[in-house]
CHARMM internal coordinates of N, CA and C (Angstrom, degrees):
IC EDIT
DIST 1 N 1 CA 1.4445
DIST 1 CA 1 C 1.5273
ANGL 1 N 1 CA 1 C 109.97
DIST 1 C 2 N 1.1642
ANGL 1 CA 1 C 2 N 104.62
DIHE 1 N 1 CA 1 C 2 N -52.01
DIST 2 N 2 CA 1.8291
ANGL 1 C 2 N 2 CA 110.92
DIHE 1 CA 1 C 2 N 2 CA 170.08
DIST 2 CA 2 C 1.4186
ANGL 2 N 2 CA 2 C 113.11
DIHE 1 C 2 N 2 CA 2 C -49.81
DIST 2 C 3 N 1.2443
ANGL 2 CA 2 C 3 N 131.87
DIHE 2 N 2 CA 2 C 3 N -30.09
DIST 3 N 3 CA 1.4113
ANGL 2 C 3 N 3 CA 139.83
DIHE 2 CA 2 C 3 N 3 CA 176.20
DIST 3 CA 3 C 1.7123
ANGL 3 N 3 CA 3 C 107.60
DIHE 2 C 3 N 3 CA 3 C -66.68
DIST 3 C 4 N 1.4385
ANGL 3 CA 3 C 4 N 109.50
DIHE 3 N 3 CA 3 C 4 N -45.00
DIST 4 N 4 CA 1.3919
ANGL 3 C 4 N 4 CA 112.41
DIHE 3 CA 3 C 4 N 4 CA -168.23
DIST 4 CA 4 C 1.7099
ANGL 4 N 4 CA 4 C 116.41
DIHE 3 C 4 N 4 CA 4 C -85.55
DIST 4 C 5 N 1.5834
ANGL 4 CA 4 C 5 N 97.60
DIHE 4 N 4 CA 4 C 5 N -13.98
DIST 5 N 5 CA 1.3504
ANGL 4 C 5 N 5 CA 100.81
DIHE 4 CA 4 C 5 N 5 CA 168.92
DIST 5 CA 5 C 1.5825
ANGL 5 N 5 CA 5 C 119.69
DIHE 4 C 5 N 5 CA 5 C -83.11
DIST 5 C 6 N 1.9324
ANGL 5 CA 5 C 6 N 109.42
DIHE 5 N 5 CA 5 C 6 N -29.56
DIST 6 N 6 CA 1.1397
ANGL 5 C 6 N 6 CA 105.66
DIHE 5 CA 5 C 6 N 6 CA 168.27
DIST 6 CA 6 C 1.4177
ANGL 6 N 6 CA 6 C 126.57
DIHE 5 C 6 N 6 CA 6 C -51.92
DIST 6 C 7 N 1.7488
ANGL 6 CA 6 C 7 N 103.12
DIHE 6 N 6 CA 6 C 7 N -45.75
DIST 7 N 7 CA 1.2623
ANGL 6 C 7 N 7 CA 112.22
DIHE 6 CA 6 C 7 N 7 CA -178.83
DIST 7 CA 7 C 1.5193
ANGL 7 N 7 CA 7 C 116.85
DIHE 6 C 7 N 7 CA 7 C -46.32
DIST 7 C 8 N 1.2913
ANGL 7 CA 7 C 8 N 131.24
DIHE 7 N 7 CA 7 C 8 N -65.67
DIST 8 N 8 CA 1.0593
ANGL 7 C 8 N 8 CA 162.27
DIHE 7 CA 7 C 8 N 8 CA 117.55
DIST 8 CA 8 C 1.6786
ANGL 8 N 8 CA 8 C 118.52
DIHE 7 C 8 N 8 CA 8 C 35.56
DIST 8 C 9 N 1.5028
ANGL 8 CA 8 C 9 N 109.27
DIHE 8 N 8 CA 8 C 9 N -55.88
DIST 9 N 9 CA 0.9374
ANGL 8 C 9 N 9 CA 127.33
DIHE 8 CA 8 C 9 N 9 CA -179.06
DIST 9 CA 9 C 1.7108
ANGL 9 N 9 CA 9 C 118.68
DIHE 8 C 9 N 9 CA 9 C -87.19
DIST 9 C 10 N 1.7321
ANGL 9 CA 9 C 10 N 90.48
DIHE 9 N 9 CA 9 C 10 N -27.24
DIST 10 N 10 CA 1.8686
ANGL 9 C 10 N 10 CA 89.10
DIHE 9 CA 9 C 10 N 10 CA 164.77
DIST 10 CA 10 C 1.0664
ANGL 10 N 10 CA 10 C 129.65
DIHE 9 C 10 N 10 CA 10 C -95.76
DIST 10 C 11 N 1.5398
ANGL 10 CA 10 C 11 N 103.28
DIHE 10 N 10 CA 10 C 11 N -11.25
DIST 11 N 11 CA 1.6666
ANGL 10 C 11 N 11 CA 107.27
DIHE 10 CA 10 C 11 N 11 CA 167.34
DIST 11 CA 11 C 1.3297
ANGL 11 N 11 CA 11 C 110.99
DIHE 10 C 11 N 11 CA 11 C -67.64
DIST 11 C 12 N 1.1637
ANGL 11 CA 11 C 12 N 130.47
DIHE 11 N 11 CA 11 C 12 N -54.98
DIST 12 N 12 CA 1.9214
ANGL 11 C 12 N 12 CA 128.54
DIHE 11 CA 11 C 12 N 12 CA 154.17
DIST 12 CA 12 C 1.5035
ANGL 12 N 12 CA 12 C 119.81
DIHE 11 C 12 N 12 CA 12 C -40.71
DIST 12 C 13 N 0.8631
ANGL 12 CA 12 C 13 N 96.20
DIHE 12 N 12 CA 12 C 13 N -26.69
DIST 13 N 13 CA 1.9042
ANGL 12 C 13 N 13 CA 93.52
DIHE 12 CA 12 C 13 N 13 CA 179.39
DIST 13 CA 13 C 1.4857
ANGL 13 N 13 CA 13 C 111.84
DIHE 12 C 13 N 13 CA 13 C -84.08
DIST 13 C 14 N 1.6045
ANGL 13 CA 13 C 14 N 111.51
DIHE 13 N 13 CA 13 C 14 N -17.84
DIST 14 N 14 CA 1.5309
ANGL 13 C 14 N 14 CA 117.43
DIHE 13 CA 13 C 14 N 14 CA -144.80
DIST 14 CA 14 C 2.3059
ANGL 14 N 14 CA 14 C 83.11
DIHE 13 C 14 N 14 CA 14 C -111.23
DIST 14 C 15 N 1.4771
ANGL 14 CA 14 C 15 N 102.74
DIHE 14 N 14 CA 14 C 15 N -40.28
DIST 15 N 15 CA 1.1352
ANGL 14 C 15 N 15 CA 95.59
DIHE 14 CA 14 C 15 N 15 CA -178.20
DIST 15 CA 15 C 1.3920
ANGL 15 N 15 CA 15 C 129.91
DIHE 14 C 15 N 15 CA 15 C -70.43
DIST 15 C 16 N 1.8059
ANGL 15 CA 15 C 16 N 92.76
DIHE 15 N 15 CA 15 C 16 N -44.23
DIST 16 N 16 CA 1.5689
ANGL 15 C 16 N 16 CA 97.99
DIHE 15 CA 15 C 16 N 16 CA -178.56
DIST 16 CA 16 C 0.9208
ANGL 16 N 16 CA 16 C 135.57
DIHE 15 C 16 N 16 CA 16 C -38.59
DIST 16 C 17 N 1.2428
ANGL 16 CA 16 C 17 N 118.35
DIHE 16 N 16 CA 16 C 17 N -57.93
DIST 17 N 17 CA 1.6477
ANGL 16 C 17 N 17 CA 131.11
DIHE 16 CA 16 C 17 N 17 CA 167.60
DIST 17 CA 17 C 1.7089
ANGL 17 N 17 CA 17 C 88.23
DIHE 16 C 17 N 17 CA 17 C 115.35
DIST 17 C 18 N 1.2446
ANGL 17 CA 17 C 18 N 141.16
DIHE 17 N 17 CA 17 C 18 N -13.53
DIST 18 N 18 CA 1.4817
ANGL 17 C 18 N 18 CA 147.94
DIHE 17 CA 17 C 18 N 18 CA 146.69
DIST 18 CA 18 C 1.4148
ANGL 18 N 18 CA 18 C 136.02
DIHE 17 C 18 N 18 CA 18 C -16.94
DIST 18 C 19 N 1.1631
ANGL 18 CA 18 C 19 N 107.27
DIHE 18 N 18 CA 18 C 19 N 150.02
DIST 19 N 19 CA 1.6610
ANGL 18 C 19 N 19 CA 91.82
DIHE 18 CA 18 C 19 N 19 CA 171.14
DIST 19 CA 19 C 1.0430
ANGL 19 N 19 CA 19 C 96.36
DIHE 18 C 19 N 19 CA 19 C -118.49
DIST 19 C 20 N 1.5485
ANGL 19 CA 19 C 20 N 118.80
DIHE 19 N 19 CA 19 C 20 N 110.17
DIST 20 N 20 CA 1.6458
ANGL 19 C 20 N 20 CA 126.37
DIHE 19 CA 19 C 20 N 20 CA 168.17
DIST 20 CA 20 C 1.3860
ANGL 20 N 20 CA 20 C 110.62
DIHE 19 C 20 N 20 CA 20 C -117.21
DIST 20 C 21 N 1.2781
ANGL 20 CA 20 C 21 N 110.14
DIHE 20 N 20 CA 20 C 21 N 146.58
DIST 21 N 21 CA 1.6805
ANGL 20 C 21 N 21 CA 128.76
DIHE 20 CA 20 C 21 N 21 CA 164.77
DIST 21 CA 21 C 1.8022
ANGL 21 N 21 CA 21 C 110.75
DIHE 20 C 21 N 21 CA 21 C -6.93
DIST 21 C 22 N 1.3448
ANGL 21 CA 21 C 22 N 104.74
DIHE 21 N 21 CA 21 C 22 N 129.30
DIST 22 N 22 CA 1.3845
ANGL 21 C 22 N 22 CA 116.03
DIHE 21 CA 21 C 22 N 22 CA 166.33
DIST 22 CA 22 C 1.2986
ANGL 22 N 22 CA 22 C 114.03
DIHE 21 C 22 N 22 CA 22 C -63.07
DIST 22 C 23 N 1.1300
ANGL 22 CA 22 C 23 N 131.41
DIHE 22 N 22 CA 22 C 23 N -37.42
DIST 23 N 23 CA 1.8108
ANGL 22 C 23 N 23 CA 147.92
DIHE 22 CA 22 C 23 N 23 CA -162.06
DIST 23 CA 23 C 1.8820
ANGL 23 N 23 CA 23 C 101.59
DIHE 22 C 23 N 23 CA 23 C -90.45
DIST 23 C 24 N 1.3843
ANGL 23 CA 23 C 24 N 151.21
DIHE 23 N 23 CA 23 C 24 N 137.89
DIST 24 N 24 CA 0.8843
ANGL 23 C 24 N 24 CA 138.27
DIHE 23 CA 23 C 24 N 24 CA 149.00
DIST 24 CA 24 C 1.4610
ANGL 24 N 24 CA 24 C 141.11
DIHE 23 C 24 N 24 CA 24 C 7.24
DIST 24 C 25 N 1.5678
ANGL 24 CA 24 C 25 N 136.45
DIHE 24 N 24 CA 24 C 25 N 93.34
DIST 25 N 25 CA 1.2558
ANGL 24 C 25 N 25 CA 117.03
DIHE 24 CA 24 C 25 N 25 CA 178.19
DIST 25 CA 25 C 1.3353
ANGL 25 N 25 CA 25 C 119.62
DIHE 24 C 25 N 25 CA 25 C -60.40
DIST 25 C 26 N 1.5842
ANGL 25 CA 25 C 26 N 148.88
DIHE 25 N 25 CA 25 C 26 N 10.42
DIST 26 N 26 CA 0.6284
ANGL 25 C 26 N 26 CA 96.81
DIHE 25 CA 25 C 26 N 26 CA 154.25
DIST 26 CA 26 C 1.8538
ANGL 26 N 26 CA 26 C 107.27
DIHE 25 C 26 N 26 CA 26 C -107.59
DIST 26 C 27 N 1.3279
ANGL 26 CA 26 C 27 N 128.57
DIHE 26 N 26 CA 26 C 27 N 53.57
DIST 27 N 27 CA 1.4062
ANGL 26 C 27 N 27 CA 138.07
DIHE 26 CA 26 C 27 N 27 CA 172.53
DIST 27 CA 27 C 1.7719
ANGL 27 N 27 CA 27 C 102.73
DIHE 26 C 27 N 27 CA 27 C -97.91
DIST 27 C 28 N 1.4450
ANGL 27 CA 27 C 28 N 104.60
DIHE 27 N 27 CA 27 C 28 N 5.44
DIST 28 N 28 CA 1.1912
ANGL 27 C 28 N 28 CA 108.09
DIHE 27 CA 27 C 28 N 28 CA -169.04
DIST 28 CA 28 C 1.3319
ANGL 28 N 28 CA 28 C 122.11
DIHE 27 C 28 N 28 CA 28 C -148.25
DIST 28 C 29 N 1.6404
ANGL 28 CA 28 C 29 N 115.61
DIHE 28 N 28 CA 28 C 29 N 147.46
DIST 29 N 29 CA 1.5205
ANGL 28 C 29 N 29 CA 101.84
DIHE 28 CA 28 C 29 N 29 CA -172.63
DIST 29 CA 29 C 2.0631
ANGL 29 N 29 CA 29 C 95.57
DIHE 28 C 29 N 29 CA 29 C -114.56
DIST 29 C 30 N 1.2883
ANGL 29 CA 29 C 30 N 111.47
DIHE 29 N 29 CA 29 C 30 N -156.52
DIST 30 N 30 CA 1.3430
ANGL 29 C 30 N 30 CA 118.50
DIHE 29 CA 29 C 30 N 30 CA 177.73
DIST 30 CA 30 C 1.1957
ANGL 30 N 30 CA 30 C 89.90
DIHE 29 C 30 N 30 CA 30 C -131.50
DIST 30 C 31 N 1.7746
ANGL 30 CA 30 C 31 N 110.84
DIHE 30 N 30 CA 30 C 31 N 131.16
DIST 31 N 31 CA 1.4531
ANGL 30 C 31 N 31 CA 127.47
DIHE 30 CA 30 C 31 N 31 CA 179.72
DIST 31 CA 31 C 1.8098
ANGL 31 N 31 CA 31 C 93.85
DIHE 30 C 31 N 31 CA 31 C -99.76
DIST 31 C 32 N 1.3201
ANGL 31 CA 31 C 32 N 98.48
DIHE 31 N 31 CA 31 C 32 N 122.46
DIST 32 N 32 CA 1.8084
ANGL 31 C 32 N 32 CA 95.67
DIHE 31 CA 31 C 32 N 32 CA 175.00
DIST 32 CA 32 C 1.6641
ANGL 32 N 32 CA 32 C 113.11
DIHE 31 C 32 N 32 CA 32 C -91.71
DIST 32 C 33 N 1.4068
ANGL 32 CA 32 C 33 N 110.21
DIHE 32 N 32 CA 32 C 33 N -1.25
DIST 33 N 33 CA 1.4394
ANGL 32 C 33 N 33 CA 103.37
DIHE 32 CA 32 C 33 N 33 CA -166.33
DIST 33 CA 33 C 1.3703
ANGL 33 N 33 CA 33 C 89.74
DIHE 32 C 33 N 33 CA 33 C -100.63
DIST 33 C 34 N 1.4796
ANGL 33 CA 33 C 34 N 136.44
DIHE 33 N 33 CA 33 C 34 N -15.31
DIST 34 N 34 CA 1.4288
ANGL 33 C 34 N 34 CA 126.56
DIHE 33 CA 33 C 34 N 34 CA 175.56
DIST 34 CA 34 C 1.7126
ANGL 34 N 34 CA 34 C 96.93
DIHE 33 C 34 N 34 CA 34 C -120.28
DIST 34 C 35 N 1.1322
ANGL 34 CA 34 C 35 N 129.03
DIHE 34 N 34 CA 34 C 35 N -15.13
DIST 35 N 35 CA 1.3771
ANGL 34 C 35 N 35 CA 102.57
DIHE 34 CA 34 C 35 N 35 CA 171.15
DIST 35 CA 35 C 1.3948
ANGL 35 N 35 CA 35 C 126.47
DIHE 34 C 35 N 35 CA 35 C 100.61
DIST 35 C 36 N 1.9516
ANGL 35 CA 35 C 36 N 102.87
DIHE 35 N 35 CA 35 C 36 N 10.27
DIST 36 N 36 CA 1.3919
ANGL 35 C 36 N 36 CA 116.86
DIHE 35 CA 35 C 36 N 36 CA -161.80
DIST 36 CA 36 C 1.6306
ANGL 36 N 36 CA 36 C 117.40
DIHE 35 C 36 N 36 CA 36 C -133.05
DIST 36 C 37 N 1.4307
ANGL 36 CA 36 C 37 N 129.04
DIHE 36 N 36 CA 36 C 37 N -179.43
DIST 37 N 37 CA 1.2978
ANGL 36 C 37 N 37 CA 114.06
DIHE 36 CA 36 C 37 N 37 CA 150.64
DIST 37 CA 37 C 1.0459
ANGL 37 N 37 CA 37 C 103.22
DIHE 36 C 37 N 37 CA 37 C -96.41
DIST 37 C 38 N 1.6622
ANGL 37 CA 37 C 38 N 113.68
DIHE 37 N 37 CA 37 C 38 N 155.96
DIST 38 N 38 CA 1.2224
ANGL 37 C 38 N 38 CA 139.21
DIHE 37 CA 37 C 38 N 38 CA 156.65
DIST 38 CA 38 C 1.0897
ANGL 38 N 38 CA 38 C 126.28
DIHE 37 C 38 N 38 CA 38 C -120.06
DIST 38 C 39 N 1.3315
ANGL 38 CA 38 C 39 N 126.92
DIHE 38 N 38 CA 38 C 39 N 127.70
DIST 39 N 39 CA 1.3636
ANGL 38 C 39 N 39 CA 132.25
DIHE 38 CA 38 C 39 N 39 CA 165.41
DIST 39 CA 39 C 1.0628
ANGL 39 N 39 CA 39 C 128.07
DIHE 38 C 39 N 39 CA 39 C -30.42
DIST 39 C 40 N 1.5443
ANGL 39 CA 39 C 40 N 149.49
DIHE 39 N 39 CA 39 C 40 N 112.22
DIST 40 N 40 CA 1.8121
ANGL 39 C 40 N 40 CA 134.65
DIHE 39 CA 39 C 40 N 40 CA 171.80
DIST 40 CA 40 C 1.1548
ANGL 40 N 40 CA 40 C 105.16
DIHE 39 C 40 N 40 CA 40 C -30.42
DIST 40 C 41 N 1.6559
ANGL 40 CA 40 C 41 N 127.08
DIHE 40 N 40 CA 40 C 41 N -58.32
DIST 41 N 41 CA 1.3380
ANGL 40 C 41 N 41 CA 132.30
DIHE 40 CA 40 C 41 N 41 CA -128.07
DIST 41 CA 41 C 1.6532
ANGL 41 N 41 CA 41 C 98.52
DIHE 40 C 41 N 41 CA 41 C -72.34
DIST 41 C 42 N 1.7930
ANGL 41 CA 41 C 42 N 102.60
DIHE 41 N 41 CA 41 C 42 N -28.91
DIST 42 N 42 CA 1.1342
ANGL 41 C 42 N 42 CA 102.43
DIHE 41 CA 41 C 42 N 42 CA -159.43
DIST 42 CA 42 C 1.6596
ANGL 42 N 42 CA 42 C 108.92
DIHE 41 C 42 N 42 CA 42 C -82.62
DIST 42 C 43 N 1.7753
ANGL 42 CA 42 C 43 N 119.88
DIHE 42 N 42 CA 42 C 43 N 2.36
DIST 43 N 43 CA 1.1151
ANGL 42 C 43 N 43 CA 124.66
DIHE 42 CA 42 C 43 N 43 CA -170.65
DIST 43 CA 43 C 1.9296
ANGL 43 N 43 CA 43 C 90.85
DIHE 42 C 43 N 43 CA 43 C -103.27
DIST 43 C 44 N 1.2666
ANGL 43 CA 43 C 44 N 115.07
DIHE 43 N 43 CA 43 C 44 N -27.50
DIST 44 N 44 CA 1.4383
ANGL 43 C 44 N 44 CA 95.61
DIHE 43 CA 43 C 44 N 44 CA -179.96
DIST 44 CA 44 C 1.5533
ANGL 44 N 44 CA 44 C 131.88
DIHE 43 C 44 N 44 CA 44 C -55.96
DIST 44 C 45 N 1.6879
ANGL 44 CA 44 C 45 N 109.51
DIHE 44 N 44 CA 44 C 45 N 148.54
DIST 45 N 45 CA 1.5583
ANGL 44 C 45 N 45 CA 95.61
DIHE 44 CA 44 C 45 N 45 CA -149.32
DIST 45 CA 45 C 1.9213
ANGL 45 N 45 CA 45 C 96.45
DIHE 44 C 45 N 45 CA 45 C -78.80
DIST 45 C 46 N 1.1952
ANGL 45 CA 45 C 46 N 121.50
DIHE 45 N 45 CA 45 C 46 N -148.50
DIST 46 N 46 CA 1.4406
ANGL 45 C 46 N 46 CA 130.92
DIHE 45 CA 45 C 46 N 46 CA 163.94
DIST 46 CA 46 C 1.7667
ANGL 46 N 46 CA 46 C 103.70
DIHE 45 C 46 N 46 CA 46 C -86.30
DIST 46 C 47 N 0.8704
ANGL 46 CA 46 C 47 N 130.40
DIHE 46 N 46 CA 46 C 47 N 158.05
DIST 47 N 47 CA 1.2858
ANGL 46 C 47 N 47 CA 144.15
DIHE 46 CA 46 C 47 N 47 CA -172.84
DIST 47 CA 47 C 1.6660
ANGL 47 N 47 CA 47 C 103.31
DIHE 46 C 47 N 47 CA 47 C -112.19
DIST 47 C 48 N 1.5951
ANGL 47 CA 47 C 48 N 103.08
DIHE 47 N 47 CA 47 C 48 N 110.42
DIST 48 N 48 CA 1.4663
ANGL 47 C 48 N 48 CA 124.27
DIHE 47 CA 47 C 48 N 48 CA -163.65
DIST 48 CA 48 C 1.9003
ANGL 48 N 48 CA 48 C 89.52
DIHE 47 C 48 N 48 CA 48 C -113.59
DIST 48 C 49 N 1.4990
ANGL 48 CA 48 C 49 N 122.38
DIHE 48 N 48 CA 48 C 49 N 128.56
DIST 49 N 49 CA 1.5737
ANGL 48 C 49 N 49 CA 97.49
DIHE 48 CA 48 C 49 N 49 CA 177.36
DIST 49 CA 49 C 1.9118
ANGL 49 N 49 CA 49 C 100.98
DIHE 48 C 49 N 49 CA 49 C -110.22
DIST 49 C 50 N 1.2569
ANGL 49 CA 49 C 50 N 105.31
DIHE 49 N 49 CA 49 C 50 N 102.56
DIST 50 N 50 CA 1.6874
ANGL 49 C 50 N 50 CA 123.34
DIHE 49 CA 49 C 50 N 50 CA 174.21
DIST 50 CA 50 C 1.6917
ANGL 50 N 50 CA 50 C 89.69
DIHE 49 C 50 N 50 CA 50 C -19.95
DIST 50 C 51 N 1.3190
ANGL 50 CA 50 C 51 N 88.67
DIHE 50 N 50 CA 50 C 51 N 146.26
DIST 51 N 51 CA 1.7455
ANGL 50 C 51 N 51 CA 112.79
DIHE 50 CA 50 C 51 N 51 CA -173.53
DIST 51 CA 51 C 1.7800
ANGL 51 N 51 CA 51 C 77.71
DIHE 50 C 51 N 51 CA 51 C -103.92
DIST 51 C 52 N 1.7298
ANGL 51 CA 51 C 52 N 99.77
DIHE 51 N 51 CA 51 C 52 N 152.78
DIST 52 N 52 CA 1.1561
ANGL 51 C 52 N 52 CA 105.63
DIHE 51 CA 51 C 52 N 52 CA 174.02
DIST 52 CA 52 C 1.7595
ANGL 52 N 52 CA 52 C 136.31
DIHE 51 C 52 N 52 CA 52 C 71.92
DIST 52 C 53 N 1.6019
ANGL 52 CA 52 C 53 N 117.25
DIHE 52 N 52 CA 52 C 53 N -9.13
DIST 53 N 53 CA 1.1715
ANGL 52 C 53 N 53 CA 95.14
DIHE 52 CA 52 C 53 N 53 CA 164.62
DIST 53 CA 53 C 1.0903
ANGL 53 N 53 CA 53 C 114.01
DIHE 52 C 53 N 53 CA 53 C -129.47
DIST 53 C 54 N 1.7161
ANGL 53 CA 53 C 54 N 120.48
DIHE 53 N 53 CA 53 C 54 N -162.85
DIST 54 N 54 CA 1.4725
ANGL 53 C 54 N 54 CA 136.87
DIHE 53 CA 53 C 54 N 54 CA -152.77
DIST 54 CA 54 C 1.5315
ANGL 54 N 54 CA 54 C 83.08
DIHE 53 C 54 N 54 CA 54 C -80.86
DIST 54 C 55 N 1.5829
ANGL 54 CA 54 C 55 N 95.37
DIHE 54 N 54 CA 54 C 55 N 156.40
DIST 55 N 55 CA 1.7292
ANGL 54 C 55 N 55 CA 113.68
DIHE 54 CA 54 C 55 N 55 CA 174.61
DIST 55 CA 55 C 1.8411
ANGL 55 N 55 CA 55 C 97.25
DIHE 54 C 55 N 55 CA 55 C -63.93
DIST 55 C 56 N 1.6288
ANGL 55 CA 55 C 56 N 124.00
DIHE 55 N 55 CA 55 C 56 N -41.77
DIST 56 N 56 CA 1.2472
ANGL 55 C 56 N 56 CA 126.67
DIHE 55 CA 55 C 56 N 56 CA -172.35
DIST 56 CA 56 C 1.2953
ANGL 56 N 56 CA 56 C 113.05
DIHE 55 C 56 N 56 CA 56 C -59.47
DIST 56 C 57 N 1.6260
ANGL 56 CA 56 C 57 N 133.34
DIHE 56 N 56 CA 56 C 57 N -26.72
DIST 57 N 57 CA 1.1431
ANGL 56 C 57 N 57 CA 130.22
DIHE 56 CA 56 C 57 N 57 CA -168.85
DIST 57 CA 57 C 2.0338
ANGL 57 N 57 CA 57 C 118.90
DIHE 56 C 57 N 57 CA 57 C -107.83
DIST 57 C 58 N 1.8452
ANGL 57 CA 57 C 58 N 78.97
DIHE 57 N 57 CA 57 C 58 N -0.83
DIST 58 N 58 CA 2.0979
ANGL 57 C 58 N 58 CA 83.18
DIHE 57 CA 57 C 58 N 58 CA 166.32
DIST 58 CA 58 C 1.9663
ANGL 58 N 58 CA 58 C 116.72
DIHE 57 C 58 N 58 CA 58 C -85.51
DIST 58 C 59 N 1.1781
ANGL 58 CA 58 C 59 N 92.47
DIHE 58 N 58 CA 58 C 59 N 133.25
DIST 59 N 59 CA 1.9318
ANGL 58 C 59 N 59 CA 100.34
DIHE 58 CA 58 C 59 N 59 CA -178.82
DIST 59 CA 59 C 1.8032
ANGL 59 N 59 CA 59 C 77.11
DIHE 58 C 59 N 59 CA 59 C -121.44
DIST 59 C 60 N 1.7562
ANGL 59 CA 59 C 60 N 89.59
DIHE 59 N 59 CA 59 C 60 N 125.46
DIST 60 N 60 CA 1.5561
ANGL 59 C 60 N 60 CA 90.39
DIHE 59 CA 59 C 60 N 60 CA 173.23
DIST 60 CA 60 C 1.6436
ANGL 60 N 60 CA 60 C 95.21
DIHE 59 C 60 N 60 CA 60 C -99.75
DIST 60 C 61 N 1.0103
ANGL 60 CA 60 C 61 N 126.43
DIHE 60 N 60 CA 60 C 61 N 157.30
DIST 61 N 61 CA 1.7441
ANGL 60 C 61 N 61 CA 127.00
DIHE 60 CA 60 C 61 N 61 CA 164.87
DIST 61 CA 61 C 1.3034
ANGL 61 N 61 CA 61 C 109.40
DIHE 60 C 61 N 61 CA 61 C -59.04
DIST 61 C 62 N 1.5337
ANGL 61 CA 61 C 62 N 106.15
DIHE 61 N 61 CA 61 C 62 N 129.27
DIST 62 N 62 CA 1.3488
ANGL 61 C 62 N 62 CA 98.19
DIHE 61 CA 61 C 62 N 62 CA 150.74
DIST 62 CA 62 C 1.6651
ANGL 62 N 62 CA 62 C 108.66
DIHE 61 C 62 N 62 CA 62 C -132.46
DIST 62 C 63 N 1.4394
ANGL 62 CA 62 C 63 N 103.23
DIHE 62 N 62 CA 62 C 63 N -172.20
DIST 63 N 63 CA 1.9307
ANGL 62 C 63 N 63 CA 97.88
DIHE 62 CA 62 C 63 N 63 CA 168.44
DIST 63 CA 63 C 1.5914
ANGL 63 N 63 CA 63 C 90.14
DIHE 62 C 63 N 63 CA 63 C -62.02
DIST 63 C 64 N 1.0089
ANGL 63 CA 63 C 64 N 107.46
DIHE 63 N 63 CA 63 C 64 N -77.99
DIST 64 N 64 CA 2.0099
ANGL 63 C 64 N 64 CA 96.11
DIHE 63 CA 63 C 64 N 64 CA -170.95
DIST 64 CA 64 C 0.8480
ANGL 64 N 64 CA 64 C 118.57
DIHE 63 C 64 N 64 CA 64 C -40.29
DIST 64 C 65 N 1.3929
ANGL 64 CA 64 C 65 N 153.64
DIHE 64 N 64 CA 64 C 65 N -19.78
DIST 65 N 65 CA 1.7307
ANGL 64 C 65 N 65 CA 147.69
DIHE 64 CA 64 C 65 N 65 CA -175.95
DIST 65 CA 65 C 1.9015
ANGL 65 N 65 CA 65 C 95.45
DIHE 64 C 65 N 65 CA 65 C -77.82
DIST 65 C 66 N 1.6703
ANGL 65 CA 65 C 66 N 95.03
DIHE 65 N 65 CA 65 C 66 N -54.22
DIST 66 N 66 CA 2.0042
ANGL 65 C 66 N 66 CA 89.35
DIHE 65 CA 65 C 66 N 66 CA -170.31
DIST 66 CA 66 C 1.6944
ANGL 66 N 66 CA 66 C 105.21
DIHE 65 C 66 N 66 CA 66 C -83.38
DIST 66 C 67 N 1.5744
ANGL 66 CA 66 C 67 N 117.22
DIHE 66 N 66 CA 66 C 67 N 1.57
DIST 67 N 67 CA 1.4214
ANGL 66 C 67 N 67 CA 91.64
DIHE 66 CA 66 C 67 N 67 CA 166.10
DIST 67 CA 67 C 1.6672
ANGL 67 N 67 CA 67 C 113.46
DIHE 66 C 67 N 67 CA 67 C -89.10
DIST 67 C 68 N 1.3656
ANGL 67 CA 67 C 68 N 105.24
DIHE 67 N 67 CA 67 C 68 N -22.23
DIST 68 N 68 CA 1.8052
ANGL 67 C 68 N 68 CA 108.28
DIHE 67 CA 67 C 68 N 68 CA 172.94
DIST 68 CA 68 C 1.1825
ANGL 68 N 68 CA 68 C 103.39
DIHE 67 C 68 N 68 CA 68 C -73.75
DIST 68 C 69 N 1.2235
ANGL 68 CA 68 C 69 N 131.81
DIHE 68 N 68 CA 68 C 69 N -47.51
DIST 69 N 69 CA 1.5797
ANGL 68 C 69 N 69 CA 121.44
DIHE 68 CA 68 C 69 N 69 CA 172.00
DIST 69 CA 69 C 1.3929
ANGL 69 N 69 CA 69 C 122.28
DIHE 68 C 69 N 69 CA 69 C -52.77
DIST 69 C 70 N 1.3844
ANGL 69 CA 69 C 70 N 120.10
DIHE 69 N 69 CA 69 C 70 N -29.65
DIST 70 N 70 CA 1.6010
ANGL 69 C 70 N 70 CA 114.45
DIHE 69 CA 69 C 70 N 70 CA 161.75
DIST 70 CA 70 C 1.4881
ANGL 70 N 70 CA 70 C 132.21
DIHE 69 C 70 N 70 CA 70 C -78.36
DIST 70 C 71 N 1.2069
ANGL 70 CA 70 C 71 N 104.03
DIHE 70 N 70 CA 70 C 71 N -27.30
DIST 71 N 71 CA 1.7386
ANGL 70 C 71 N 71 CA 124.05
DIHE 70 CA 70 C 71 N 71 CA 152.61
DIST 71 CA 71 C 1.5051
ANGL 71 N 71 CA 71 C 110.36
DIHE 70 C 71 N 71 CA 71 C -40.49
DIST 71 C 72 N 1.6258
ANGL 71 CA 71 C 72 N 120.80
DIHE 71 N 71 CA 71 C 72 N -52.87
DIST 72 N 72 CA 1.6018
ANGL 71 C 72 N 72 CA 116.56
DIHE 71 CA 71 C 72 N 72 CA -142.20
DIST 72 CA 72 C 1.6025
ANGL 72 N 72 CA 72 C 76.10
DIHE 71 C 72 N 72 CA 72 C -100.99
DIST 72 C 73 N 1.6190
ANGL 72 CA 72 C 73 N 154.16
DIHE 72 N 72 CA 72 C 73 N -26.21
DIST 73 N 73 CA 0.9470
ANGL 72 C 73 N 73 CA 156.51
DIHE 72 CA 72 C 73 N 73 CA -174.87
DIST 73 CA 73 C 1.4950
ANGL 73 N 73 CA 73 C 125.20
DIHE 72 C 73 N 73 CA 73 C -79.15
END
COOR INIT
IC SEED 1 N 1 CA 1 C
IC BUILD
């Protein structure tokens, strides 16, 4: 799957005629309030571990948790 996203990502880079990110689009989102890409990783928060609950009910952040969360949003 990582192969097909690489692919993927240079066929868009190669067509656009754009200047997009060296690193994978999808390792990256588009910030509209500055006008740029940004990295997920660099939007993930610090990892705080909630006092008090079940191991079943912790979601730690990751880049993949807030890029599916911006998908389903």
């Amino acid at each position: 799957m990582s192969d097909d996203r690489d692919k993927f990502s240079e066929v868009v880079r190669t067509v656009s005629g754009m200047l997009l990110p060296s690193s994978s689009l999808y390792d990256n989102y588009f910030d509209m309030e500055n006008m740029a890409f940004v990295l997920w990783d660099r939007k993930v928060p610090e990892y705080v571990p909630p006092a008090n609950r079940k191991f079943n009910q912790i979601l730690v952040p990751t880049s993949d948790t807030l890029r599916y969360s911006w998908l389903l949003s």
